[in-house]
N, C-alpha and C positions, 0 to 999 in steps of 0.2 A: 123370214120374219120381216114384216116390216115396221118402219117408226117414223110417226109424224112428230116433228116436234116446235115448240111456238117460237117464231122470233119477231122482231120487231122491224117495222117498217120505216127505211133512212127515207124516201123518193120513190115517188109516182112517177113512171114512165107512162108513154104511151103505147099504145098496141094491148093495152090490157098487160100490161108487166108492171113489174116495181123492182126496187133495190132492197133490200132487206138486208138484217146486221143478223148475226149470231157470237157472242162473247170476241166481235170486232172483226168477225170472216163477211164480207159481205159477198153477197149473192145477187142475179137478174132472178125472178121469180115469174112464172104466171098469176096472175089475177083473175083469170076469167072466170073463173068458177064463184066470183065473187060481187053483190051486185056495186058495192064501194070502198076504199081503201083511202085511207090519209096515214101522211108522216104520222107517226107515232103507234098508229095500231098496232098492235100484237094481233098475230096470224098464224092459224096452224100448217106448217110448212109436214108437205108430201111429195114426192119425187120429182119437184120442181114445180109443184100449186100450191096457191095457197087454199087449202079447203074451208077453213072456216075463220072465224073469228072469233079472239081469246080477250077478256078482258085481262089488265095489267095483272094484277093481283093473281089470279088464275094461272097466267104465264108466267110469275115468276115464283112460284110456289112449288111448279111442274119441272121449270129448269133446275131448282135446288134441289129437288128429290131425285132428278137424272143423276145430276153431280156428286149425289150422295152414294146413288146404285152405282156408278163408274168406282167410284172410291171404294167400294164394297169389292169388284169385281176386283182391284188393282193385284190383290194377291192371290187369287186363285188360280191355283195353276190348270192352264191348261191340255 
């Protein structure tokens, strides 16, 4: 299975990367797949790209319902 999921962008590197945050894990990402990126985007993160672009609202809507399915999932056993 796989999971893209939105975080948000701390720094613009160059080389086509960026620095990106997720609940305060930060990460180097690719950008290339993208044709611009500034501090604050929200970006759909994929196995180290960022594929698209999320606006806020959208990505944090996405992040609450992940959190919710985690919490869902926290007692089902295995």
């Amino acid at each position: 299975m796989c999971l893209a999921v939105p975080v948000r962008v701390i720094e613009v590197l160059p080389d086509a990367l960026a620095r990106v945050s997720l609940d305060g894990v930060a990460m180097t990402v690719s950008v290339a797949l993208l044709d611009e990126v500034a501090v604050g985007d929200f970006v759909v993160l994929h196995v180290g790209y960022a594929i698209a672009r999320i606006d806020e609202a959208e990505a944090l809507r996405t992040l609450e319902m992940m959190r919710e399915a985690a919490l869902d999932l926290a007692g089902v056993p295995a």
